[in-house]
Every structure is written in C-alpha cells, then in structure tokens.
C-alpha positions in Angstrom: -24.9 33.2 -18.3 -27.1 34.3 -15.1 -26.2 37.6 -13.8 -27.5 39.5 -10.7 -26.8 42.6 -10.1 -26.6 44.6 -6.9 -27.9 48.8 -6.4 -28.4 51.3 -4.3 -25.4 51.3 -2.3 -24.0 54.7 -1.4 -22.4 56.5 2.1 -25.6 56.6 4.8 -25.1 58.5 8.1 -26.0 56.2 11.1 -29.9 55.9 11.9 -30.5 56.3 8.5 -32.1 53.6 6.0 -31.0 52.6 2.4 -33.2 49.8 0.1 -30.8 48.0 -2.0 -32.0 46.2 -4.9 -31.2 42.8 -7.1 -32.2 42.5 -10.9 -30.8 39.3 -12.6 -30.3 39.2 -16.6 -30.5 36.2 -19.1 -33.0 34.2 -16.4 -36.1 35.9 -14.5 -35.2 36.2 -11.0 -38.4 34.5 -10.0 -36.6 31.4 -11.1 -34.2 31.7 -8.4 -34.4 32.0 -4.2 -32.9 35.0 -3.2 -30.1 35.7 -0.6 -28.6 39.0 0.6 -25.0 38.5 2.2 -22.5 41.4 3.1 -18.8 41.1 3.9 -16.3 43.3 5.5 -12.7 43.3 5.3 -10.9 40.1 6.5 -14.2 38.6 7.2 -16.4 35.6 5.6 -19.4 36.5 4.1 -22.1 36.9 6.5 -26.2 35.7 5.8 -28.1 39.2 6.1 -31.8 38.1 4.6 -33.2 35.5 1.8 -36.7 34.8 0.4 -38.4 32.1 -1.0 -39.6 32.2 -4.8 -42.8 33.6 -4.2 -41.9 35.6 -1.5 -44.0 33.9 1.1 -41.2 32.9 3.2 -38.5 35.4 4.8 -35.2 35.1 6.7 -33.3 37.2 8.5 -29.6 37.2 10.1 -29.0 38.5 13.5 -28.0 41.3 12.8 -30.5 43.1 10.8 -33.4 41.1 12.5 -36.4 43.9 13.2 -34.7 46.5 11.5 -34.9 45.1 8.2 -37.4 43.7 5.5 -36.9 42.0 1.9 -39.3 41.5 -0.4 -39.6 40.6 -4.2 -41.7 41.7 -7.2 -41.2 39.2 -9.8 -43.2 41.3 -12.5 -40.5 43.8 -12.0 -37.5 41.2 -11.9 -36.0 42.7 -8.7 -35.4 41.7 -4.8 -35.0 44.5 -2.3 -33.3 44.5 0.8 -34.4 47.4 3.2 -32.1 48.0 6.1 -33.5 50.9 9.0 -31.9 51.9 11.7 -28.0 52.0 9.9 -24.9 51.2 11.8 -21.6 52.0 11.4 -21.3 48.0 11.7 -23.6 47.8 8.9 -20.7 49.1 6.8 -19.7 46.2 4.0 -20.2 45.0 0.5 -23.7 43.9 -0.1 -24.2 40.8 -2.4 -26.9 39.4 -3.7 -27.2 35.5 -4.4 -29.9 33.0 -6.2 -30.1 29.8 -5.8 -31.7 27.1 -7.9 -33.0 24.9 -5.2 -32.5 25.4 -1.5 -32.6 22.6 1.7 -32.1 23.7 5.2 -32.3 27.5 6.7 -30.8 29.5 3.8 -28.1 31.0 5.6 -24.8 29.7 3.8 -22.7 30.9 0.9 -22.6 26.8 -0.4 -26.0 26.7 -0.9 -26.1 29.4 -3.7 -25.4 29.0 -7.3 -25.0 33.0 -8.4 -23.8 35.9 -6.8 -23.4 39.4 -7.9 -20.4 41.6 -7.9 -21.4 43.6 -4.9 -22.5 47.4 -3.5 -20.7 49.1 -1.4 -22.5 50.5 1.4 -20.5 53.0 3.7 -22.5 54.5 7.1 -21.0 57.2 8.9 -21.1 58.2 12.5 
C-alpha cells in the first residue's frame, strides 16, 4: 500500500515562505510523478505545482507561478514544494499526489493515483 506523506505545514505570517515536503513509503517516490494540490473550504482541489520523474520537467498553477519552485531528490525519497512571497490566499490543505503514468499538462486530481492526507498551512495578515 503506497503512502505519501505531506510536512512542513504550520501558521506563516504573509510575505513569508514555508518548503513543504513529500516522502512516500512502501514504493520509492522516484517511481511516481509528483503533484502538489491545495484546497480550501467548499472548494475543489486546485493544481499548485508537479514534476516529472527525473525532475527535468516543472509545472506551475497560477497562482504560485514565480513565487514558487518544486524540486525532487530521489536519493532522499522526497519532493518539496517551496512557496515565497505567502498570502493569506495561500491559506489551505496542501496535498501531495503521485501518479504512475501521466498524459496531458498535469494539472487534474483524475490523473493521479495516490494522494496524502494533507498539511495544513495557515498565513496570517
């Protein structure tokens, strides 16, 4: 049984930056293309970065573009999502997603197969 788990969620004041981080257990995360998604209440899930296996390819949503960078070390098992620049908009539960295979831009909940529990992420103005 994949599982991924989410960390280094946490109450950020606004303009500030927080790195949250995936680690999956069972299979090496370098198996698996990576999404970040976030969701706040009564909202869908909304696509906040993803990369590739290798970590040559990056995507961003709209609204972290330029403020916020994910990378991978598959030695170390983990994914990391830095955010800059924090809004109280930013404020939701951060998930983190694999997917065996992908098609398309990488930007919908369908196209992964696991998904963590979630980090709460909380920024104060």
């Amino acid at each position: 049984q994949v599982e991924l788990v989410e960390s280094g969620g946490g109450t950020v004041q606004a303009g500030g930056s927080l790195r949250l981080q995936c680690t999956a257990s069972a299979r090496a995360l370098s198996d698996f293309f990576v999404g970040w998604f976030r969701r706040t209440p009564g909202k869908e899930r909304e696509f906040v970065a993803a990369i590739s296996w290798s970590g040559s390819s990056t995507y961003y949503g709209d609204s972290v573009k330029g403020r916020s960078t994910i990378s991978r070390d598959n030695a170390k098992n983990t994914v990391d999502l830095q955010i800059e620049n924090l809004k109280p908009d930013d404020t939701a539960v951060y998930y983190c997603a694999g997917a065996d295979g992908t098609y398309g831009y990488p930007n919908e909940e369908h196209q992964y197969d696991y998904w963590g529990q979630g980090t709460q992420v909380l920024v104060s103005s």
